[in-house]
N, C-alpha and C positions, 0 to 999 in steps of 0.2 A: 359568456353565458353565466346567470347564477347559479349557486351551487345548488339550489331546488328544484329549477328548472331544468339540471343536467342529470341529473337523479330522474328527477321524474320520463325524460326520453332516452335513459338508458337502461333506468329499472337499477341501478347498483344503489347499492349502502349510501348515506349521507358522508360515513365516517371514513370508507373506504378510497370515496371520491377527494374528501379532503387532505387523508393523508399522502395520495397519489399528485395532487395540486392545487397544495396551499398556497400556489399563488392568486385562485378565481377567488378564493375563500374572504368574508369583512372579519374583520377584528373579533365580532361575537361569534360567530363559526366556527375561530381558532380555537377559543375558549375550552381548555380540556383536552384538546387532542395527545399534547404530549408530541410537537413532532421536531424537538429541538432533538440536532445531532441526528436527523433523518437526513436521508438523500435530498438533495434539489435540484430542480430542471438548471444546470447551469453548462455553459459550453466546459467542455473538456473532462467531464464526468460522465458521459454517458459509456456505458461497457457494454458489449454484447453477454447474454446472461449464458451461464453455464446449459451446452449444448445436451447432454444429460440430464439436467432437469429440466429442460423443456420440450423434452422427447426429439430433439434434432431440427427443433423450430427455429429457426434465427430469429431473436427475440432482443433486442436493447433495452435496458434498466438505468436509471440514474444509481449511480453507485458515491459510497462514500470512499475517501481515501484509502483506506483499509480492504478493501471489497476486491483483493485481487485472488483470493484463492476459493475454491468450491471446497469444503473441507469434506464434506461428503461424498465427492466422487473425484477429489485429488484431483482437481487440474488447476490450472493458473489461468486467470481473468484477467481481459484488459480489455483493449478498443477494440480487436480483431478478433474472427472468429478462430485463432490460430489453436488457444486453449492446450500449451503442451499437459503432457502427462508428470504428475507427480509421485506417482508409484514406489519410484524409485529414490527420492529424493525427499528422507527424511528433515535430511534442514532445513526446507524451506518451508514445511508444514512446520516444523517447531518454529521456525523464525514467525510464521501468523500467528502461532498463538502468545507469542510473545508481546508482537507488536499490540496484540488486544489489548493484553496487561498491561501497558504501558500507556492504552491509551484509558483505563480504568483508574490507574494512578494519576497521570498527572493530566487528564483532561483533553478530548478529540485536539480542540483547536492549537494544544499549545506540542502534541507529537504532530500534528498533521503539518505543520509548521518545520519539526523537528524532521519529521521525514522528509521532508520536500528539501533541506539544506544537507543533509545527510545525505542523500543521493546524489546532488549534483556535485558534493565533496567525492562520495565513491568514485564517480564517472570521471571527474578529473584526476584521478589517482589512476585511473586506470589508463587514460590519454598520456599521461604522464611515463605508463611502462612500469609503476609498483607491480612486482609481482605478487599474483592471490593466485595459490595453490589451488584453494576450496571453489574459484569462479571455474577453475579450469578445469577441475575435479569434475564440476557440476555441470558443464558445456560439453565435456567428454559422455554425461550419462544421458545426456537429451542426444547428442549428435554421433557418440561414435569418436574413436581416438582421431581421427582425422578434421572433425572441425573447424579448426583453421583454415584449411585448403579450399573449405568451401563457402568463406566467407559468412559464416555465420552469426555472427559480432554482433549483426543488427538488428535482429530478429528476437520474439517475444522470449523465446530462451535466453535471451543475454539479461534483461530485466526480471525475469527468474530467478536467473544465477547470479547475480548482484543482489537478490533482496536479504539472505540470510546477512552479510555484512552493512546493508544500507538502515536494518533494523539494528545490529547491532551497534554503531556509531549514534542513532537517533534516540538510545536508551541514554547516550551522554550528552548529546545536544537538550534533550528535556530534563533532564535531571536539575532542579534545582541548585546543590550540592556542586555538579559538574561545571556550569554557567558562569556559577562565580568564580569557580577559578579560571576559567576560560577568560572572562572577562574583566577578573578582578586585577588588583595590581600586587609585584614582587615579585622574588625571583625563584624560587622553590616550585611555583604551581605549574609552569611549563615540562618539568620533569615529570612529576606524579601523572597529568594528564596525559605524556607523552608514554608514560608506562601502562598505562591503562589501556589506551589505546593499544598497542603493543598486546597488553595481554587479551583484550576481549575484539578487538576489529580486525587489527593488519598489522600480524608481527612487524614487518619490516618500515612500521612507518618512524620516520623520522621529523621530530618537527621543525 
């Protein structure tokens, strides 16, 4: 349906309708919107929207990478309605505003990138048997000392308690600076990298 005629049978804004689906929209309709680095209808972005701001409606948003915390009513966002509480759990609201900054600096597409490899580095680190104090810290304040026993590993809380570290390793994956010696050649950059690591991600990592 066009976007005049969609307007016109729902009564909404011209602008409101485009920036919700820039996909109906032609070329000249785009024109002005501004809607680069917005959300997109695409599989595996859609989040259930924070239960609190929607008065307890279950409500689905296209969300951008970043779009996993309510910073307003502290809870953590994802695909399910789980939304633990963050209350308590100062690192992981500073690891979001972090992750912002990061993507202020060097650009949505090239952290959103940085976080999606930084992740699946954390996870395997983690199948791996690295031990992280702080994921364990943070599974203990969602679940209770006993967590373990109850198999809670898999649950919205474990991608919680992985994000303060999956941000902080993604601050070195985007980094300019970091990239190249990651990638570049010689023998000295695997140490400095490996100390850095060490000091800002996972003491105990060894490369």
């Amino acid at each position: 349906m066009p976007l005049a005629r969609l307007a016109a049978v729902t009564g909404m804004p011209h602008a409101a309708l485009a920036h919700a689906m820039p996909q109906i929209c032609t070329a000249g309709e785009l024109i002005g919107l501004h809607i680069q680095n917005r959300p997109r209808a695409r599989k595996g972005w859609s989040f259930a929207a924070c239960r609190s701001c929607t008065a307890g409606r279950p409500v689905t948003r296209w969300a951008l990478h970043d779009d996993v915390v309510c910073g307003r009513h502290r809870r953590w966002i994802s695909e399910d309605q789980t939304q633990p509480d963050l209350t308590a759990q100062p690192e992981i609201l500073t690891a979001h505003r972090r992750h912002q900054r990061l993507i202020r600096r060097h650009g949505r597409d090239t952290v959103m990138r940085a976080f999606r490899d930084a992740h699946h580095i954390y996870i395997g680190w983690r199948l791996d048997g690295i031990p992280d104090d702080g994921y364990d810290h943070r599974m203990e304040i969602f679940h209770g000392p006993g967590w373990r026993d109850r198999d809670d590993d898999g649950t919205q809380t474990s991608d919680a308690a992985t994000y303060p570290q999956s941000v902080a390793l993604t601050r070195l994956l985007a980094s300019p600076y970091w990239r190249e010696r990651i990638l570049g050649k010689g023998r000295a950059w695997p140490d400095e990298f490996d100390a850095e690591v060490r000091r800002t991600v996972a003491p105990g990592y060894i490369w």
